[in-house]
C-alpha positions as CSV (number, residue, x, y, z in Angstrom):
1,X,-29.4,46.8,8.9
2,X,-31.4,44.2,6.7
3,X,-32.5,44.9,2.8
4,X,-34.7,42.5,0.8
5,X,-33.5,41.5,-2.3
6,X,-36.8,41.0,-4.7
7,X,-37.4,40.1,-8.2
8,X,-38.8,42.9,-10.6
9,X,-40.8,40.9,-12.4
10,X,-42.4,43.7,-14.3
11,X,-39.1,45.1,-14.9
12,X,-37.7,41.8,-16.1
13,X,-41.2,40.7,-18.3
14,X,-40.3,44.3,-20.5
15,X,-36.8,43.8,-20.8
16,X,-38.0,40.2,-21.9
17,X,-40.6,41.3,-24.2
18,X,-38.3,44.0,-25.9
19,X,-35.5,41.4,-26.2
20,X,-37.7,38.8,-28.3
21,X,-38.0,41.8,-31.0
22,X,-34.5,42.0,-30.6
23,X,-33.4,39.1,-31.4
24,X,-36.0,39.0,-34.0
25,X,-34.7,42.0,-35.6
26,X,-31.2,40.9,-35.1
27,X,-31.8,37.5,-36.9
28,X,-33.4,39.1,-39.9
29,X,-30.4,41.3,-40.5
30,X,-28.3,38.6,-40.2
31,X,-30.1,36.4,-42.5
32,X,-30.2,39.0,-44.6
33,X,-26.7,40.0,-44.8
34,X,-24.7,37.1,-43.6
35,X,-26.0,34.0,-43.8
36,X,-29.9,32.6,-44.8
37,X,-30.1,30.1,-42.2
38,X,-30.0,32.7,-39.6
39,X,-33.5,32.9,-40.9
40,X,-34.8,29.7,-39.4
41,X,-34.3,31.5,-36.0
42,X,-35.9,34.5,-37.5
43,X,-39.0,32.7,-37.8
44,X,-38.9,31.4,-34.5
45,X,-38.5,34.5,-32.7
46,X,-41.5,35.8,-35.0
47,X,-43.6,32.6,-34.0
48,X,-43.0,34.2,-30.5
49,X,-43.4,38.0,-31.0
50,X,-47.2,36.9,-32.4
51,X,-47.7,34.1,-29.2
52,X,-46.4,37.2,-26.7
53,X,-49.1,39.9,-28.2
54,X,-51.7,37.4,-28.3
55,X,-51.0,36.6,-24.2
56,X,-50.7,40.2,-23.5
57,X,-53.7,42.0,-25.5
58,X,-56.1,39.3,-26.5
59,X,-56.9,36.6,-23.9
60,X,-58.6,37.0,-20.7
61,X,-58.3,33.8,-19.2
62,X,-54.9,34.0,-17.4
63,X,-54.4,37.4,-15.3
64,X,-50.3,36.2,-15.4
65,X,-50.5,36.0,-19.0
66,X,-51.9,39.2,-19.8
67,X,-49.5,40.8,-17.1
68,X,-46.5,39.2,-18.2
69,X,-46.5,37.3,-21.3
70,X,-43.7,34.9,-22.4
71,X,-42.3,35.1,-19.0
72,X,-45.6,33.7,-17.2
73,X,-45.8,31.0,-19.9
74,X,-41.9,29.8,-18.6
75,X,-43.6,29.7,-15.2
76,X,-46.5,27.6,-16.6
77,X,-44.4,25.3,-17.9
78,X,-42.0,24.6,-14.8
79,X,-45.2,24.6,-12.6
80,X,-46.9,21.7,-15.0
81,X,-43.4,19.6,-14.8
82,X,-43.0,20.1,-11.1
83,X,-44.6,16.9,-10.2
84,X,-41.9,14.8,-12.1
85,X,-38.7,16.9,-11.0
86,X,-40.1,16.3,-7.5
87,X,-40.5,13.1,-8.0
88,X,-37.3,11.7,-9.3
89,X,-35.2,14.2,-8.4
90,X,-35.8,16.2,-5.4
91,X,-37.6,14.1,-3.0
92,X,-36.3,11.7,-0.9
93,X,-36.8,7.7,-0.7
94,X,-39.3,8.1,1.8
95,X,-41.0,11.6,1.7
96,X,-43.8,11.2,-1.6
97,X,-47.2,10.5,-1.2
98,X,-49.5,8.9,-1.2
99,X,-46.2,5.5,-1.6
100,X,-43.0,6.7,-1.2
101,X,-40.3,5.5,-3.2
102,X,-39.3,2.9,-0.8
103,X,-42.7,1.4,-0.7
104,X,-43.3,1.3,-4.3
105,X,-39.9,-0.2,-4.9
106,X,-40.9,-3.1,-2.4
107,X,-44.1,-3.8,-4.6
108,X,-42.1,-3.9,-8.1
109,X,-39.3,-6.4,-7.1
110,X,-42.0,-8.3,-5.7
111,X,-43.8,-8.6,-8.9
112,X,-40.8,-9.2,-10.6
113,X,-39.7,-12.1,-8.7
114,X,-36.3,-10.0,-7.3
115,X,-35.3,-10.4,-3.8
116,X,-36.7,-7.3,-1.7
117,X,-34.6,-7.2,1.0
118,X,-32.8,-4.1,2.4
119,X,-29.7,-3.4,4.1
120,X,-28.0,-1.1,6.8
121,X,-31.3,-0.6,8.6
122,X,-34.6,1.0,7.9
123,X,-35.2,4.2,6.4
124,X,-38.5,5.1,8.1
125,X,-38.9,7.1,11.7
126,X,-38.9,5.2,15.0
127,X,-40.4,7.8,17.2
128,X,-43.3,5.6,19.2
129,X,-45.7,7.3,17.1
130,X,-46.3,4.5,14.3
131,X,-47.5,0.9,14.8
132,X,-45.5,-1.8,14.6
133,X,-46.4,-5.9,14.9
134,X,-45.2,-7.5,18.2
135,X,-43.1,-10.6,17.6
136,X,-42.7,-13.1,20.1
137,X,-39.6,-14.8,21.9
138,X,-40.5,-18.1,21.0
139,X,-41.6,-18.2,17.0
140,X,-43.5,-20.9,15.8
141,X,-42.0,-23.3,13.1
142,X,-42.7,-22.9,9.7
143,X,-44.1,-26.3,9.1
144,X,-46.3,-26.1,11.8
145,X,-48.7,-23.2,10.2
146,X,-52.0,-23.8,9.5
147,X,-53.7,-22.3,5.7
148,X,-55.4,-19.7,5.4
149,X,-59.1,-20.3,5.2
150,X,-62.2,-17.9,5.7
151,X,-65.4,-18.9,4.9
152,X,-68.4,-16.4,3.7
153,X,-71.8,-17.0,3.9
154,X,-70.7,-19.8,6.2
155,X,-73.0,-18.3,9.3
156,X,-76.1,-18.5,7.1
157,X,-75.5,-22.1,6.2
158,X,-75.5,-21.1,2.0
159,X,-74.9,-23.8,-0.5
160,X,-72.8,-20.9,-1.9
161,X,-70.4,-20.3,0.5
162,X,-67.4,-19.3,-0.5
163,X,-63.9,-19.9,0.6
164,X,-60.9,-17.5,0.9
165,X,-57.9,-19.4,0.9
166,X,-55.5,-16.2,0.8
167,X,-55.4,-13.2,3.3
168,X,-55.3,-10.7,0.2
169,X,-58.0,-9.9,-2.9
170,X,-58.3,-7.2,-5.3
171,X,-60.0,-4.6,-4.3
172,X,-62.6,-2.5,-6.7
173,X,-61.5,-1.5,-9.6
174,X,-63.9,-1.1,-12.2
175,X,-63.8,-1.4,-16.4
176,X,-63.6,2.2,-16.8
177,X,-61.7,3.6,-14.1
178,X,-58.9,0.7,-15.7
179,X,-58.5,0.0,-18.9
180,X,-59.0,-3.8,-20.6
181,X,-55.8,-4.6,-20.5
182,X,-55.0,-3.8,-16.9
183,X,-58.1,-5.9,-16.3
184,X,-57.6,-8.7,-18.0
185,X,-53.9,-8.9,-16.4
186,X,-55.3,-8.9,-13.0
187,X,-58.2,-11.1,-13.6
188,X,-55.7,-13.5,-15.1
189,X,-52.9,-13.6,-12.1
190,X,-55.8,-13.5,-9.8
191,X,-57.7,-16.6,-11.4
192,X,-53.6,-18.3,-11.7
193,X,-53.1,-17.1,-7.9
194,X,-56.4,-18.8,-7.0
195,X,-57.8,-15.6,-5.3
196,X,-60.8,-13.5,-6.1
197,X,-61.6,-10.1,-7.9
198,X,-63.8,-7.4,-7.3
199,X,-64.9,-6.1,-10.2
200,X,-65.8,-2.3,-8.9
201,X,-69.0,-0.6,-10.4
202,X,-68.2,-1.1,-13.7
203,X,-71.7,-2.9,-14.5
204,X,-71.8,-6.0,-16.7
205,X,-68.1,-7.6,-16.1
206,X,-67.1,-8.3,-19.8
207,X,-63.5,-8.4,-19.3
208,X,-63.4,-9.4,-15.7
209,X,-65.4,-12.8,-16.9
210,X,-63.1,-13.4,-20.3
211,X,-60.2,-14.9,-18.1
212,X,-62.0,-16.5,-15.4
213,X,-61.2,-15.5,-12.0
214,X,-63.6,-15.4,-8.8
215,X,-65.5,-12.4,-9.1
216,X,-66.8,-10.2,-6.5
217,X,-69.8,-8.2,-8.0
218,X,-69.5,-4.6,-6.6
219,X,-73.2,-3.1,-7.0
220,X,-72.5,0.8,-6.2
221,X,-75.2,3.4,-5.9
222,X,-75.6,3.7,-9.8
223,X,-75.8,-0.2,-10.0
224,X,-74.9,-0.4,-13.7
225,X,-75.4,-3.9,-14.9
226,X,-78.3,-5.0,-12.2
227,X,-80.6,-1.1,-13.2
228,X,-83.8,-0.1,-14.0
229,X,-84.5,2.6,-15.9
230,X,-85.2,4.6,-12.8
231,X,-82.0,3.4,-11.3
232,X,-83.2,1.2,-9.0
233,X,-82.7,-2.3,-8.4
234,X,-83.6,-4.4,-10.9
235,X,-84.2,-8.8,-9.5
236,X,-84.2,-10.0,-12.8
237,X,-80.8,-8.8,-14.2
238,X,-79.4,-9.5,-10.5
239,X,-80.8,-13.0,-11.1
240,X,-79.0,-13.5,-14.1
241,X,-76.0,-12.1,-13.5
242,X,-75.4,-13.9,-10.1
243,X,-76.1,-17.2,-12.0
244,X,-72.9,-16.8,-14.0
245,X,-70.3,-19.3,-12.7
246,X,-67.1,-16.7,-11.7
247,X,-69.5,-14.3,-9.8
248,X,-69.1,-16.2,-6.1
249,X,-70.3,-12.5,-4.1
250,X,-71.9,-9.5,-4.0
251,X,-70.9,-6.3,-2.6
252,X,-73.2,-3.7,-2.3
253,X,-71.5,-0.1,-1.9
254,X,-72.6,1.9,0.1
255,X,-69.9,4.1,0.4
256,X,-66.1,4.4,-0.4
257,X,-62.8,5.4,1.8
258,X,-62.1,8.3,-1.3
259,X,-65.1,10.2,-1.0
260,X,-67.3,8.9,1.4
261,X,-71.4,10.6,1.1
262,X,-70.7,10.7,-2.8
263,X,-70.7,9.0,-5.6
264,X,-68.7,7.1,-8.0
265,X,-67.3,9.9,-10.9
266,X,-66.1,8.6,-14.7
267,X,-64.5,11.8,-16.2
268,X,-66.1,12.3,-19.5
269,X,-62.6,11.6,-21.3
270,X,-63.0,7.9,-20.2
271,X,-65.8,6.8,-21.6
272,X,-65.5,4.5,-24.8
273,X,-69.0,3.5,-26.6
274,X,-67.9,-0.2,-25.3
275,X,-68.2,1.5,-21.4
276,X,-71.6,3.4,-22.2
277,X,-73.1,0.1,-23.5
278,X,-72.1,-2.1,-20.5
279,X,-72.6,0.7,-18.1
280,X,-75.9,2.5,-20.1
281,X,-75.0,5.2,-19.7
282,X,-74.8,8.1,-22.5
283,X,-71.5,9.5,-23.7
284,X,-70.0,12.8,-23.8
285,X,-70.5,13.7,-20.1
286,X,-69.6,13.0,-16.7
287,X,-71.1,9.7,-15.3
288,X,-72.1,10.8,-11.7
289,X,-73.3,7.7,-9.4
290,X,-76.3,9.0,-7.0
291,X,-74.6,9.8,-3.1
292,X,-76.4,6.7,-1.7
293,X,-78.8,3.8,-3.2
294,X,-82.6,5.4,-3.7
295,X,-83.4,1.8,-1.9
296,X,-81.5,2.9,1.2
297,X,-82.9,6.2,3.0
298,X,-82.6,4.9,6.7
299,X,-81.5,1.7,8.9
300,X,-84.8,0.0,8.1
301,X,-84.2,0.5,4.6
302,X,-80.9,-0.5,4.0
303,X,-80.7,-3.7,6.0
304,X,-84.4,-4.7,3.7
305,X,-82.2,-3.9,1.3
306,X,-79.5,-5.6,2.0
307,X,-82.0,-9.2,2.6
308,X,-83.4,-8.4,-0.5
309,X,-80.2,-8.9,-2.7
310,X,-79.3,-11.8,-0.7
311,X,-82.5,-13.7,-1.3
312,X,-82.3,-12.5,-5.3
313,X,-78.6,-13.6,-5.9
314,X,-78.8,-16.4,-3.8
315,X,-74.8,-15.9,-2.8
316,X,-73.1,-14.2,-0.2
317,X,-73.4,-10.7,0.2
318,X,-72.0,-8.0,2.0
319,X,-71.6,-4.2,2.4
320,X,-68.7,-1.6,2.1
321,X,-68.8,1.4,3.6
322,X,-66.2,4.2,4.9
323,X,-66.9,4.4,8.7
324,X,-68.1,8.2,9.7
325,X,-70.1,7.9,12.4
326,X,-70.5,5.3,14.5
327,X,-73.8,5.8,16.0
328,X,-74.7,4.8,12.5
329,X,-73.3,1.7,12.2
330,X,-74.8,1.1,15.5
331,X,-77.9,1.9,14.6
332,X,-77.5,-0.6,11.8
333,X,-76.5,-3.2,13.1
334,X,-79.5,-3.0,16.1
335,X,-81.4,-2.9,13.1
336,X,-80.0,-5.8,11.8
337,X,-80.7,-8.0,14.8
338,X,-84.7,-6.6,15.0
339,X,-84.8,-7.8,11.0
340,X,-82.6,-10.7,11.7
341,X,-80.9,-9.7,8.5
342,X,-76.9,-10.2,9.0
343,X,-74.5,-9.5,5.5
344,X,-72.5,-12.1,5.0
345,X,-69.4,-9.5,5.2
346,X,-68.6,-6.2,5.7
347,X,-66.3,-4.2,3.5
348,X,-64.2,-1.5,6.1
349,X,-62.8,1.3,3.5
350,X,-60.3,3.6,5.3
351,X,-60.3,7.1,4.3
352,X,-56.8,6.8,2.9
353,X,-57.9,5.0,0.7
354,X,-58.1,5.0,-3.1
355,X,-59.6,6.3,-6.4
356,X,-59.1,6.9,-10.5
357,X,-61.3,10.3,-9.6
358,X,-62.9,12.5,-6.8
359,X,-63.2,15.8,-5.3
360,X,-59.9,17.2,-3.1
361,X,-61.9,18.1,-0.3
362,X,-63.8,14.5,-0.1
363,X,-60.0,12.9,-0.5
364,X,-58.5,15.3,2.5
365,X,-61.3,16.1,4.5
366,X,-64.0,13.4,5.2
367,X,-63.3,9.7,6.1
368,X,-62.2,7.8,9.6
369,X,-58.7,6.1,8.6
370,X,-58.6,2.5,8.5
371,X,-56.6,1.5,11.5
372,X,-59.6,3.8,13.6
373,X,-62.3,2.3,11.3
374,X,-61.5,-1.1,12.1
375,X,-61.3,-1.4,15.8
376,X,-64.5,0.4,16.1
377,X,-66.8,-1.7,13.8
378,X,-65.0,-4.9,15.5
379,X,-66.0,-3.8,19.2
380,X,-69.5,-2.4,17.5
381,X,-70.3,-6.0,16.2
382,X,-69.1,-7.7,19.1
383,X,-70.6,-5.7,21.8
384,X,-74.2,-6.5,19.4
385,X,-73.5,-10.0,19.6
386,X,-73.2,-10.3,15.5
387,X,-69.6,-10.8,15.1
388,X,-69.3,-14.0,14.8
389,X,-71.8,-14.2,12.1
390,X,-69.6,-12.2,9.7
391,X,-66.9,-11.7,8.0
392,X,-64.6,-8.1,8.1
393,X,-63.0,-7.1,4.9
394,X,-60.6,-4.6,5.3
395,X,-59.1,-1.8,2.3
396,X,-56.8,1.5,2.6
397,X,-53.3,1.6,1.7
398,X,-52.7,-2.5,2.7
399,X,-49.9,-2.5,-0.1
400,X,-47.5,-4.9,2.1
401,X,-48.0,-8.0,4.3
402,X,-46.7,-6.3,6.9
403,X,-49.5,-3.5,6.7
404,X,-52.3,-6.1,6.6
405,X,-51.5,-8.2,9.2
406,X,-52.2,-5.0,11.4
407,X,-55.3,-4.9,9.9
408,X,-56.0,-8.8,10.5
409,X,-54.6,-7.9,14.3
410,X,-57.3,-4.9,14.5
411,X,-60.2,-6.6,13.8
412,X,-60.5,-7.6,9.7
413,X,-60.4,-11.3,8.5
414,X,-59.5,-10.6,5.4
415,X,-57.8,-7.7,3.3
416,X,-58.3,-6.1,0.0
417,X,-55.8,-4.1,-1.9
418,X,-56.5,-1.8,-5.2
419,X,-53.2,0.3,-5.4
420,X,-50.5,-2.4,-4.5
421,X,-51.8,-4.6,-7.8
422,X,-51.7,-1.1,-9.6
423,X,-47.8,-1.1,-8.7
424,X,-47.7,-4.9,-9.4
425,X,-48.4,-3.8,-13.2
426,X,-46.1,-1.7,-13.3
427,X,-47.8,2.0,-11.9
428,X,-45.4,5.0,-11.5
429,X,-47.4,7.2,-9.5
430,X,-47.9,9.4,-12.2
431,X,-51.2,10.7,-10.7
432,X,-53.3,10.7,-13.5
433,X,-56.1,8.2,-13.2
434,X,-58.4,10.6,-14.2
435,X,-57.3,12.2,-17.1
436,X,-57.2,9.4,-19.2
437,X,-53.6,9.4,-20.3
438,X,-52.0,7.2,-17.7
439,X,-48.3,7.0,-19.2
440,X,-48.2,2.8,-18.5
441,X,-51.4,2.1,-19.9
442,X,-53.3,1.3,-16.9
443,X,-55.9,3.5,-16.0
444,X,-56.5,4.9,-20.0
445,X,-58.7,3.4,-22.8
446,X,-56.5,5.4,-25.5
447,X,-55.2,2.3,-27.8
448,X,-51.5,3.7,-28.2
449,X,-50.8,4.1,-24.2
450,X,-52.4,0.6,-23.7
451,X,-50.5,-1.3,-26.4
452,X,-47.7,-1.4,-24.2
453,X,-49.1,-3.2,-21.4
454,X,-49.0,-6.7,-22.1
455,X,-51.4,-8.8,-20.3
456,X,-49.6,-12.0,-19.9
457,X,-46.3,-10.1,-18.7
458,X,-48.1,-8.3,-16.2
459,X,-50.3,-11.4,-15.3
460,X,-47.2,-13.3,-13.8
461,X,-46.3,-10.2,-12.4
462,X,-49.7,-10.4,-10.5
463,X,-49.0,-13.7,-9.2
464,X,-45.2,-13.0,-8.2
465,X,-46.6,-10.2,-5.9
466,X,-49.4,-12.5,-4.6
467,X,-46.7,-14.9,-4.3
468,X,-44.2,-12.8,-2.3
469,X,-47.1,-11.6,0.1
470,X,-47.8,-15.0,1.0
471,X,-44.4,-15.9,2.0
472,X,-44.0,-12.4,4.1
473,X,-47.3,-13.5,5.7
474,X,-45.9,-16.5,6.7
475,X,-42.2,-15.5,8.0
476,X,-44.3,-12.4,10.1
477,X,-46.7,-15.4,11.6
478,X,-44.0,-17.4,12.4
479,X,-41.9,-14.5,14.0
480,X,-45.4,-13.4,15.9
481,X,-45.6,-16.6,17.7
482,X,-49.1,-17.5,15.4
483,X,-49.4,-20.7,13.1
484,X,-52.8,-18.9,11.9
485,X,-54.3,-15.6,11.2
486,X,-57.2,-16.4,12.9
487,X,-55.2,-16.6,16.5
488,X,-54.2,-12.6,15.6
489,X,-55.7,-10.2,18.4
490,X,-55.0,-6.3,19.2
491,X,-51.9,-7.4,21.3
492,X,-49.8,-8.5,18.1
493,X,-49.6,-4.8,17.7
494,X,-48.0,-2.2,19.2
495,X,-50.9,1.0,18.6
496,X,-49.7,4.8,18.1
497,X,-51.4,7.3,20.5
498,X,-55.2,7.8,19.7
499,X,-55.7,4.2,18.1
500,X,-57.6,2.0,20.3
501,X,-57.9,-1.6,19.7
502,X,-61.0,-4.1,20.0
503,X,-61.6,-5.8,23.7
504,X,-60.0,-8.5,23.8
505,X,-61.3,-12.3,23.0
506,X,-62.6,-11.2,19.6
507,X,-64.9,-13.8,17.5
508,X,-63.3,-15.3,14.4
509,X,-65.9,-16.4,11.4
């Protein structure tokens, strides 16, 4: 014979409510009669008595509330701290998402110059379903590697063309999803690092420019900084702004890994009078970039488009895009060859990827993952005979070197990373990017929570993790039998079920 055991809350909500007047009653009397500073709690449980009628009798908001009163207010509370208990207390090293402990802890001693490595074996599962790199029997010596080097706009012969000479940038992240300190730390290690910065669609890059790094100008659907008034391109601002010195590309977005078919969101709380001016855009409401650029309706369209900001800027320029389906991109790219229009890159954003703000169901439910993403634009570009007049970025949770020389194996030439620089500064995952009151001062334009995040600290900290990746990307080379990226194929990694890899033989830029 089985019995449930349940909790009355109704049952223990009265006894509650009765026992607040209780103790407020019993406080009184013994102020009164024993000693006054009983009184101090007297007040307190009076303070309480009015919150718990107010809960029950007059607001209509919270069903709980009315139901229960003080008792749904505890439960409030321990929902609203769950997060952090989680975090540092009941989940384990590798269960947390979207980094786990492990993984963030890799990032910060990185930054901080402290030796990463681990002992007693790893922590993660080995059960054939996760991809590992392939090393080889007979590693290659150090001193025989070759540097990294990827030239853009190369193909088209540009007197722009710009050279990569690491395997990692910073991805998009805009003035307004980060605040200026966090900017101007980044743009600082990456201009001391010697590699470039995309400066997200933040509009005119104020902050970005102050310390001098190579930009990469991200023009999103809104295209703030290079608008009309319509919200359409305008040459002349384009013009000008690809004319300043640090602005070596241009990246047009057309859609991103986070919420791929929408827009870029600014949550209302975020934006300063400094971010509607560079932006122009109003304040006091949610800035709401349009789903897709009013230039770009079809294939036609788009790759016009695309020509069209290449002849205005006058510097390499590429899309980014979150592969859905692939009979698009197809359909692009034939498109491509009939305007003999090629980007100078392509941008590959994996659905894992990603944001300061967007709806759950965009995050969860729409976007091909990066390691699926990849392969397939490779093979589609090859098997159009364009590949080799290109270059593949490639963006979604490449926090470690590890992670992107998969991503070099699978296709990509060259890899960005947002949330691993995040970390580098010292992010704790608090998960609020878009609420405005980021705890460490990154992703917040409130003066207090920013003051604490010094730029030339986290600057070196910047460089230290750029620093670290480097020498992991050469000790993984080495061990892979390959003294260059470039010699990377699909069979330098071992692929979980469902993943399939480009043909082999592919095309290098």
């Amino acid at each position: 014979m089985s019995a449930t055991l349940a909790v009355d809350l109704e049952k223990v909500s009265r006894t509650a409510n009765v026992a607040i007047v209780v103790f407020f009653a019993a406080f009184g009397a013994a102020g009164t009669f024993l000693s006054f500073y009983f009184h101090f709690l007297t007040v307190a449980f009076f303070l309480m008595i009015l919150l718990n009628l107010y809960w029950r009798h007059f607001q209509t908001s919270h069903t709980l509330l009315a139901n229960f009163g003080f008792l749904a207010q505890i439960r409030y509370i321990s929902e609203s701290v769950g997060p952090e208990f989680r975090q540092y207390l009941f989940a384990s090293d590798t269960e947390e998402r979207p980094f786990s402990r492990v993984e963030r802890a890799e990032v910060y001693r990185k930054a901080k110059g402290i030796d990463s490595s681990s002992a007693f074996g790893s922590l993660l599962t080995y059960d054939r379903s996760e991809m590992k790199l392939r090393h080889s029997l007979y590693p290659v010596d150090k001193a025989q590697m070759e540097p990294f080097d990827v030239a853009v706009g190369a193909a088209r012969g540009l007197a722009t063309t710009y050279r990569i000479k690491r395997p990692v940038m910073i991805s998009a992240m805009s003035f307004g999803a980060l605040g200026s300190n966090a900017v101007r730390a980044l743009a600082r290690g990456a201009a001391a690092a010697g590699v470039p910065m995309n400066t997200g669609e933040g509009g005119y890059p104020k902050h970005h420019l102050v310390e001098g790094c190579d930009l990469i100008f991200q023009m999103g659907t809104a295209k703030f900084g290079v608008r009309t008034e319509g919200g359409r391109l305008d040459d002349g601002k384009l013009a000008a702004l690809a004319a300043l010195d640090p602005i070596k590309m241009i990246e047009i977005k057309l859609s991103q890994g986070a919420k791929p078919g929408k827009g870029g969101l600014l949550p209302k709380e975020k934006i300063t009078a400094e971010i509607a001016e560079l932006r122009g855009v109003p304040m006091g409401r949610d800035v709401i970039s349009p789903a897709h650029h009013l230039e770009c309706v079809d294939a036609s369209s788009t790759v016009a488009f695309i020509g069209r900001v290449q002849r205005v800027s006058g510097l390499p320029t590429g899309i980014k895009f979150c592969l859905g389906r692939p009979d698009e991109l197809r359909e692009l790219v034939a498109e491509m060859k009939r305007q003999d229009i090629v980007p100078d890159f392509i941008t590959v954003d994996g659905g894992e990827g990603g944001t300061g703000a967007a709806p759950k169901s965009f995050m969860d439910d729409m976007g091909m993952p990066l390691f699926a993403a990849l392969p397939e634009t490779h093979r589609i570009l090859q098997e159009a005979g364009v590949r080799d007049r290109l270059v593949i970025f490639a963006s979604g949770k490449l926090i470690s070197a590890g992670m992107q020389l998969k991503a070099l194996s699978l296709g990509a030439d060259v890899t960005y990373s947002a949330r691993g620089f995040l970390l580098a500064l010292g992010c704790i995952q608090a998960l609020q990017c878009n609420r405005n009151t980021c705890p460490v001062g990154i992703t917040t334009h409130h003066q207090h929570l920013q003051s604490g995040l010094d730029v030339e600290a986290k600057s070196q900290r910047v460089v230290n993790y750029i620093e670290a990746l480097h020498h992991d990307h050469v000790e993984l080379l080495a061990a892979m039998g390959r003294s260059s990226a470039r010699e990377l194929t699909e069979i330098n990694v071992s692929l979980p079920a469902g993943v399939s890899a480009p043909s082999p033989g592919q095309e290098r830029s």
